[in-house]
DOTOR-455625 format. One record per residue (C-alpha): residue number from 1; residue in one letter; x, y, z. Coordinates in steps of 0.25 Angstrom, whole numbers, plus 5000, padded with zeros to 4 digits. Example, Ala and Ser with C-alpha at 12.3 -4.5 7.8 and 13.67 -1.06 7.14 Angstrom:
<1 'A' <5049 4982 5031>> <2 'S' <5055 4996 5029>> 
This chain:
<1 'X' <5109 5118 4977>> <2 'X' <5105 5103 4979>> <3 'X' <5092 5103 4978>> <4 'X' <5092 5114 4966>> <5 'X' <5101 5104 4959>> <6 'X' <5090 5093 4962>> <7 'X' <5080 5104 4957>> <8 'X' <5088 5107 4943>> <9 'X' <5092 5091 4941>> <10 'X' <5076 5087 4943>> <11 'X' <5071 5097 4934>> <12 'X' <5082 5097 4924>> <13 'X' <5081 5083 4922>> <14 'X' <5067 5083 4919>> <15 'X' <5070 5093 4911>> <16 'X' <5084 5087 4904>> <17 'X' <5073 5072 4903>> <18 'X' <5062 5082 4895>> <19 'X' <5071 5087 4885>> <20 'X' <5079 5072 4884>> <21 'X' <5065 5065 4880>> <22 'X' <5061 5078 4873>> <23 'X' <5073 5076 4863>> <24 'X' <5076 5062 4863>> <25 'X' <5061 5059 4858>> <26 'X' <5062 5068 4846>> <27 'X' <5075 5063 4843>> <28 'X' <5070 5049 4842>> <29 'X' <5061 5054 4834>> <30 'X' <5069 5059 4825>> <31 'X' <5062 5075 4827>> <32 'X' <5076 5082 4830>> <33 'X' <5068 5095 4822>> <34 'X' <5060 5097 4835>> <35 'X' <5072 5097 4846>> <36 'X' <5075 5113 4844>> <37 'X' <5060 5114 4849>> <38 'X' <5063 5104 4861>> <39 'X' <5074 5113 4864>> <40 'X' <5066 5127 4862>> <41 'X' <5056 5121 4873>> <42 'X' <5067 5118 4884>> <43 'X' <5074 5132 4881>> <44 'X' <5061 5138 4883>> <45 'X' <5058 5131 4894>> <46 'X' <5070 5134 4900>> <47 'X' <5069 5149 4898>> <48 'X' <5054 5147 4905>> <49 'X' <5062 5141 4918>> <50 'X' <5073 5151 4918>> <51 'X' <5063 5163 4916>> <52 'X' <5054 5158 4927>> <53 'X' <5066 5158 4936>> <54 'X' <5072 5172 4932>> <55 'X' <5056 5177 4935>> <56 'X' <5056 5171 4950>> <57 'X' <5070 5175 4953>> <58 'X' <5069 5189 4947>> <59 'X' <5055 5192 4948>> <60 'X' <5052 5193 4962>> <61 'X' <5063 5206 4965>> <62 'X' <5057 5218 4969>> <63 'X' <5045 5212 4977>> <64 'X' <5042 5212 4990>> <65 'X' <5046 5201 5000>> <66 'X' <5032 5197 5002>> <67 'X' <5031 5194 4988>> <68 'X' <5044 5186 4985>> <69 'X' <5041 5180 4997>> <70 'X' <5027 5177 4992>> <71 'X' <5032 5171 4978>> <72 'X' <5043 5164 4983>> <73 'X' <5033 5156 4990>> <74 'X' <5022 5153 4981>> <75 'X' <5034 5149 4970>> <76 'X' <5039 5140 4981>> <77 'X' <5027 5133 4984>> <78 'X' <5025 5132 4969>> <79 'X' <5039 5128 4964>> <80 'X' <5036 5116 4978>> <81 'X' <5023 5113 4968>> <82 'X' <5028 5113 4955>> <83 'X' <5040 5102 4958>> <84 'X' <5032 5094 4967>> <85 'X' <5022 5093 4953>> <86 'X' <5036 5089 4945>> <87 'X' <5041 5079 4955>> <88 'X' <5028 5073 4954>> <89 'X' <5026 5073 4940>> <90 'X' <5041 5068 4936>> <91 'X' <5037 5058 4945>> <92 'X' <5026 5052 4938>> <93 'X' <5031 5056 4922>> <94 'X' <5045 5051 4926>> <95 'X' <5043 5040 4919>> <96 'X' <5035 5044 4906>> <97 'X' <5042 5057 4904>> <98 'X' <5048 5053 4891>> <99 'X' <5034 5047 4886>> <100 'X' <5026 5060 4892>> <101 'X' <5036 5068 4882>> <102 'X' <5037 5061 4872>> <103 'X' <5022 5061 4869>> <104 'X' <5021 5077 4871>> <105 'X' <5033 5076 4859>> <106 'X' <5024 5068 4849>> <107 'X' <5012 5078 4852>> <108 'X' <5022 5087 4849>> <109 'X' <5030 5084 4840>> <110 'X' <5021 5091 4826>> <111 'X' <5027 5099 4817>> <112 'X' <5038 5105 4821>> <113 'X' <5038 5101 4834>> <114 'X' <5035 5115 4840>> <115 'X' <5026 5108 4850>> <116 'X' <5039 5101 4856>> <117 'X' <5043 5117 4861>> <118 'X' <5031 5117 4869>> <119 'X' <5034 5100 4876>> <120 'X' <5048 5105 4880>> <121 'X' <5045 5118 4884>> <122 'X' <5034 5113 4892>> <123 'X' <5041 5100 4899>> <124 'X' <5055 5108 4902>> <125 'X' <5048 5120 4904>> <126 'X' <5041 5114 4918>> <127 'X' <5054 5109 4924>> <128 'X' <5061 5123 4922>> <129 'X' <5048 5131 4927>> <130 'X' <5050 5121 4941>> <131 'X' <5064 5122 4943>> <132 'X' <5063 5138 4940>> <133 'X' <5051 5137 4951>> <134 'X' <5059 5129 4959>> <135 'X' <5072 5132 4961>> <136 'X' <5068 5148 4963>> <137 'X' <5061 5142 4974>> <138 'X' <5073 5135 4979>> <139 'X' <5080 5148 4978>> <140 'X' <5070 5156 4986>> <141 'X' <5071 5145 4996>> <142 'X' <5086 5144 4999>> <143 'X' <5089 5158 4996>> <144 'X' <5101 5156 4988>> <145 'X' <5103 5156 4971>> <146 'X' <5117 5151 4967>> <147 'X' <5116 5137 4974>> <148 'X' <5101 5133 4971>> <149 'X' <5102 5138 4955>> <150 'X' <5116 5131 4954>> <151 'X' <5111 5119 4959>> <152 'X' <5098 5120 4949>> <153 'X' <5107 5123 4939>> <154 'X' <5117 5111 4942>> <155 'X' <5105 5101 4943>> <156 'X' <5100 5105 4928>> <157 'X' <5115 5104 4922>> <158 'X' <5114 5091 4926>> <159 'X' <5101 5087 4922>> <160 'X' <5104 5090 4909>> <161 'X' <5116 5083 4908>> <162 'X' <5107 5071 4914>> <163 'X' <5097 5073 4904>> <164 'X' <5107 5075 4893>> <165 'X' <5114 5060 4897>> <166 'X' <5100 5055 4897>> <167 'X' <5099 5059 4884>> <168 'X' <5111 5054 4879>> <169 'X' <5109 5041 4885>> <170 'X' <5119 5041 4896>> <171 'X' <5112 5043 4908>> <172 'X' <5099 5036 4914>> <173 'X' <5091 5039 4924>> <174 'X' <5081 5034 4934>> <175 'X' <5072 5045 4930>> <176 'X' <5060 5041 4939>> <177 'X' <5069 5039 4951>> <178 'X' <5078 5053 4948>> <179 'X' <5063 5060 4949>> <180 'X' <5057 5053 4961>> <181 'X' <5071 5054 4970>> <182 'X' <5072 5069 4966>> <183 'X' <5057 5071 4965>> <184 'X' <5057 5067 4981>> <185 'X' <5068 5078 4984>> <186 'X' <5061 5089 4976>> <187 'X' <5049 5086 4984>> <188 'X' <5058 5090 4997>> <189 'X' <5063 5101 4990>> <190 'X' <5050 5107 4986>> <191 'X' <5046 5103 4999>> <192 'X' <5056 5115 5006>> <193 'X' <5053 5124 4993>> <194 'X' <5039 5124 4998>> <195 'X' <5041 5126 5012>> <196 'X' <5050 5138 5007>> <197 'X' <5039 5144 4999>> <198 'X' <5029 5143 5011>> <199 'X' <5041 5152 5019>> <200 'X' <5040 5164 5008>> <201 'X' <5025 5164 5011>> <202 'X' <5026 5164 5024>> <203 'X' <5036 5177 5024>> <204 'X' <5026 5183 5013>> <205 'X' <5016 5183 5024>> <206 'X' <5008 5173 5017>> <207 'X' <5008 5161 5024>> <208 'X' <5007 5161 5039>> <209 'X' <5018 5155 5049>> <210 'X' <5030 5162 5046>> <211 'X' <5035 5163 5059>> <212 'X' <5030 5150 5065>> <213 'X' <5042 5140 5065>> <214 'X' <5040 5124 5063>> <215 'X' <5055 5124 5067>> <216 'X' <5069 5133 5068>> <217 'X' <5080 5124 5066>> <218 'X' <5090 5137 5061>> <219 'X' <5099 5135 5072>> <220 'X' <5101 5119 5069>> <221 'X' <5100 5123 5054>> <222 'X' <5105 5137 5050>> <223 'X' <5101 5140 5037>> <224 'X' <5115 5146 5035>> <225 'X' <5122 5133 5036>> <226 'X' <5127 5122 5025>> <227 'X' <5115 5112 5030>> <228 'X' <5104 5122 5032>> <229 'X' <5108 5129 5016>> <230 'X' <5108 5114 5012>> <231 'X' <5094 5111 5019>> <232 'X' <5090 5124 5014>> <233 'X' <5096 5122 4999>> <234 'X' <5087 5109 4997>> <235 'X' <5077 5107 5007>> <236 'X' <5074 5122 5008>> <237 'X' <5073 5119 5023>> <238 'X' <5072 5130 5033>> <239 'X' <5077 5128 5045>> <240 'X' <5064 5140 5049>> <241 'X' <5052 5132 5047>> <242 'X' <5040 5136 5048>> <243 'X' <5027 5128 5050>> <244 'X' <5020 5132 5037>> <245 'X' <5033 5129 5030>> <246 'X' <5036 5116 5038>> <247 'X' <5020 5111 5034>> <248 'X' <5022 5115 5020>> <249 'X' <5034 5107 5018>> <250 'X' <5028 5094 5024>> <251 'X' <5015 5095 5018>> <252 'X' <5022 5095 5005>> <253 'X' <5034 5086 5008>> <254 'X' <5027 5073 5013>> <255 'X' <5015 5072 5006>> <256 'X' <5021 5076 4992>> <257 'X' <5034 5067 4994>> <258 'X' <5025 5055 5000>> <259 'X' <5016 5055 4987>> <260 'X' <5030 5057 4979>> <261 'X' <5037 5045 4986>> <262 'X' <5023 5038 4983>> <263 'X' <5021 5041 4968>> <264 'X' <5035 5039 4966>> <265 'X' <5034 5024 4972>> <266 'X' <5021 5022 4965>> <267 'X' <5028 5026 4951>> <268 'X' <5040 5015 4955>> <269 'X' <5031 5004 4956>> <270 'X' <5022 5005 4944>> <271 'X' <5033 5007 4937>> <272 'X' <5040 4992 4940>> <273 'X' <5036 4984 4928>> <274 'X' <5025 4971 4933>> <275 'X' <5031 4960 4938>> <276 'X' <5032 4949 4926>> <277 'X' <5017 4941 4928>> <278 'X' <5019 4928 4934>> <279 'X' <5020 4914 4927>> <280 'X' <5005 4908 4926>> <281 'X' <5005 4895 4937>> <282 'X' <5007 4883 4928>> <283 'X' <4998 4873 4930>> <284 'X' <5004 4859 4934>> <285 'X' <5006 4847 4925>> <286 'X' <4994 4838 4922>> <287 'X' <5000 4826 4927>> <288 'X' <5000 4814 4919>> <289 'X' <4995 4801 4922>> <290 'X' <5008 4790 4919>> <291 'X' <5001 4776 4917>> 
């Protein structure tokens, strides 16, 4: 449930930020005519989200085990890569997200303003698409439905009551350090999301090493306990690991949170204004000969 929350606060924020600058611009701008157009893009975006979900819960009854297996691992793996591209790209537009929109607004913003469908769909449309992905994956992993889904849905409640006071003007946020810190825990999420996804296609038969155990910590660690649900629920840990899925995790965790931790640094520090220059050295007095 926590880390759905994180999931559904993440995702719904940047989603709650969109439609806030989406609106607020063309309200400064005094083009209310266009705001039931904003709204039909997020509504369709939205339907997009909730569609893909339906499709990957439903769709996969009736098939054999090798192939839910099978496409519960290449989803994983693809959910891992689709929020490791959002952290990363969050990290780097945090900053100019209300300039980036605004200027897809004035392109589109002709007429009627039909092209404004298209900017909200699109820009809503890809945070729904990867917490569908997502949090099906998160499902699959931890095996249960209410507690993940309610904990996604608790975490969108609340990012748009967040982004509601921020529209309002009651509410501020450090918006680059709110991406970074849950940027870093996503990336450890992810990290167990893919480890998971390398176990479906190993019990598919398509990767080798099922079998072959990196460690068996099950007796320290039941999976039936309080701790090894919550270590389960957001780390996706499995106290069963095998090598491949013990390699995957690693090669993904340390270099991706290294060059996160590194790009997130390197962002800080060009963003500190320049140092006022210094006074120019003045010159000492001529000094003046007293007869």
């Amino acid at each position: 449930m926590l880390a759905n929350y994180l999931i559904g606060l993440r995702e719904g924020l940047e989603a709650a930020l969109i439609v806030t600058i989406l609106i607020a611009y063309v309200v400064k701008i005094n083009r209310r005519d266009v705001l039931p157009r904003i709204w039909l893009g997020v509504g369709l975006a939205v339907l997009l989200a909730l569609s893909i979900g339906a499709l990957l819960t439903y769709g996969t009854y009736g098939l054999s085990f090798t192939a839910r297996e099978t496409i519960g691992g290449v989803l994983s793996i693809a959910a891992t890569g689709l929020v490791t591209w959002m952290v990363f790209w969050m990290l780097r537009t945090a900053r100019d997200l209300k300039g980036h929109l605004q200027g897809n607004i004035d392109k589109h913003l002709v007429g009627a303003g039909l092209g404004l469908v298209l900017v909200a769909f699109l820009a809503v449309g890809r945070e729904g698409i990867e917490t569908a992905l997502f949090l099906w994956a998160a499902v699959q992993a931890t095996g249960a439905t209410t507690m993940p889904l309610l904990g996604a849905f608790l975490g969108i409640v609340t990012a748009i009551g967040l982004g509601a006071l921020i529209y309002a003007g009651m509410l501020k946020i450090n918006l680059s350090k709110f991406f970074t810190y849950t940027g870093a825990i996503l990336i450890v999420v992810a990290a167990g999301v893919l480890s998971y996804g390398v176990h479906d296609l190993q019990e598919a038969g398509i990767l080798p090493g099922l079998n072959a155990l990196a460690f068996n910590v099950s007796a320290a660690v039941p999976p039936d306990s309080w701790y090894g649900t919550l270590l389960k629920g957001t780390l996706n840990f499995s106290p069963a690991t095998t090598w491949f899925e013990m390699f995957a995790w690693l090669a993904y965790t340390v270099p991706t949170l290294t060059l996160f931790i590194t790009k997130s640094r390197r962002g800080r520090t060009s963003a500190r204004p320049a140092p006022a220059p210094a006074a120019p050295f003045a010159p000492a007095p001529t000094p003046v000969a007293v007869r």
